[in-house]
Structures are given as C-alpha cells and as structure tokens.
C-alpha positions as CSV (number, residue, x, y, z in Angstrom):
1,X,3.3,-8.5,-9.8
2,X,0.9,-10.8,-7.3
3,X,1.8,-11.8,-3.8
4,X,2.9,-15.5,-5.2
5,X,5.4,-14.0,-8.1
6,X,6.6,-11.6,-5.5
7,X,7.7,-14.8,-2.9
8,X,9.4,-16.6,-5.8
9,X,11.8,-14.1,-6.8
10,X,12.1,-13.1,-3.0
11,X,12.6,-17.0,-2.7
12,X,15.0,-17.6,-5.4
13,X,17.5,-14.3,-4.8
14,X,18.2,-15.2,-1.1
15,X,18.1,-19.1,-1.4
16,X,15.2,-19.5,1.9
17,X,12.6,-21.8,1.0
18,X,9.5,-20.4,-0.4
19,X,7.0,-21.5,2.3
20,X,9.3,-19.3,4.8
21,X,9.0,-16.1,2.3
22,X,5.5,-16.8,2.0
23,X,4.8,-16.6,5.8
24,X,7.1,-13.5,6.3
25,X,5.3,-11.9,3.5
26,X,2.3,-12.5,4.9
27,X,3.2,-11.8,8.7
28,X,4.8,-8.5,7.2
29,X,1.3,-7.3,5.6
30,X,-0.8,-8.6,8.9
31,X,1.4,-6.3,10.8
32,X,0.9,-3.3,8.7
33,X,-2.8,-3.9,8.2
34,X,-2.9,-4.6,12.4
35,X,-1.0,-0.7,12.7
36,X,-3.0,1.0,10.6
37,X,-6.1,-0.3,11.9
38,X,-4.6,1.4,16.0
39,X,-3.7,4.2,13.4
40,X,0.0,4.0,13.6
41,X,1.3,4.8,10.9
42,X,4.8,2.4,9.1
43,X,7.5,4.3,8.3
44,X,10.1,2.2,5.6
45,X,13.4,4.5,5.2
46,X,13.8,4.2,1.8
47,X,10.7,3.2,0.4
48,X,7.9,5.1,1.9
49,X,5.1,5.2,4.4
50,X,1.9,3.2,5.3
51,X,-0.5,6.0,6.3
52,X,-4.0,6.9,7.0
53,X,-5.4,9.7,5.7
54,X,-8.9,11.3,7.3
55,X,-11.0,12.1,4.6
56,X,-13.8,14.9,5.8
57,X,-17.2,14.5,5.5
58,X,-18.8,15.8,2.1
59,X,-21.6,15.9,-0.3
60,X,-22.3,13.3,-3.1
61,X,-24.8,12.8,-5.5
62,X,-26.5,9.8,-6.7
63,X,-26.5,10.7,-10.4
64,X,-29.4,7.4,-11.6
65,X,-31.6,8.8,-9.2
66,X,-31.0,12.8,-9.3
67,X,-31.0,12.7,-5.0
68,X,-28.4,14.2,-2.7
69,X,-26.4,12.3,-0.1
70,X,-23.9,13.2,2.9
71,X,-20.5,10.8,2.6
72,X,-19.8,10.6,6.3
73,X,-15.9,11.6,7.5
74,X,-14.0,8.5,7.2
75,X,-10.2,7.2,7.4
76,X,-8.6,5.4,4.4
77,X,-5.0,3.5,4.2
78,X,-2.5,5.0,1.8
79,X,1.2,4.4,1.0
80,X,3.5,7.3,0.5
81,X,6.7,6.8,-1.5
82,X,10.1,7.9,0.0
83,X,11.7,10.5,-2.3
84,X,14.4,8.1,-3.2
85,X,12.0,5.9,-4.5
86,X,9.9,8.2,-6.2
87,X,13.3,9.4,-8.3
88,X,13.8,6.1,-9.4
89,X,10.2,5.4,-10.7
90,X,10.8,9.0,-12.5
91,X,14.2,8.7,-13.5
92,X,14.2,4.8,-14.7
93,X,15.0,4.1,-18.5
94,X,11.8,4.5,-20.8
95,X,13.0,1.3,-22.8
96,X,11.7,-0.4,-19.7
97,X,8.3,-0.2,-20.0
C-alpha cells in the first residue's frame, strides 16, 4: 500500500477531505522521523514502536576487490510490532493472501 492509497481509504472511511488526511499523514511521519532523529523513541499502544537500534561497529569485506573494511558503529530506525498486532498478522485467514 503507498502513502496516496493509504489517505484515500483513510479519507473515504471517516468522510474528512483527502487534502486534510494527506497533511496529517504527513505531519504524523515528520513527527516520528523529527523523534527518532533526538532519539526518542514512539510508542503506539496497539500497534508497536518507532525505535532506534545502535548497531556496533564490525568488520566487512569488499568481496570484488578481496580487501577488508571497518563498518563504523551506527544507529538505524526500526519499527517494533505490539503483540496484538503481531497475533493478527500470524493468526489472519490464509485465504487472504
């Protein structure tokens, strides 16, 4: 599902106009994007969490060029599923797919 499918149904089950969705769907990923960057993490009771996880520092290898290199510690978004959530993607009809 895109951003734009995602709005129309959004804008179609609650009646608002889609231009409204649109900018609370975006103002609603700014503000995640703004809270991971400070490194807060978003919490969504019943749907899971916006996190960022601190990958450690670690050895790679160029494989082309048979060479060695250091990947340098780093931080990298993530999402999280609640449990609830996570049953429901398990547990939902296999006719479905």
């Amino acid at each position: 599902m895109t951003k734009a499918e995602l709005v129309s149904i959004i804008a179609k089950r609650t009646g608002v106009e889609r231009q409204v969705v649109l900018t609370t769907v975006e103002a609603f990923m700014e503000e995640v994007k703004n809270s991971l960057e400070k490194g807060t993490d978003v919490h969504l009771r019943g749907f899971g969490s916006f996190i960022v996880k601190h990958r450690a520092q670690k050895t790679g290898r160029i494989l082309a060029k048979n060479t060695t290199i250091i990947i340098p510690a780093h931080d990298v978004p993530a999402f999280k599923p609640a449990d609830v959530f996570v049953d429901k993607v398990k547990n939902r009809s296999k006719g479905g797919q």
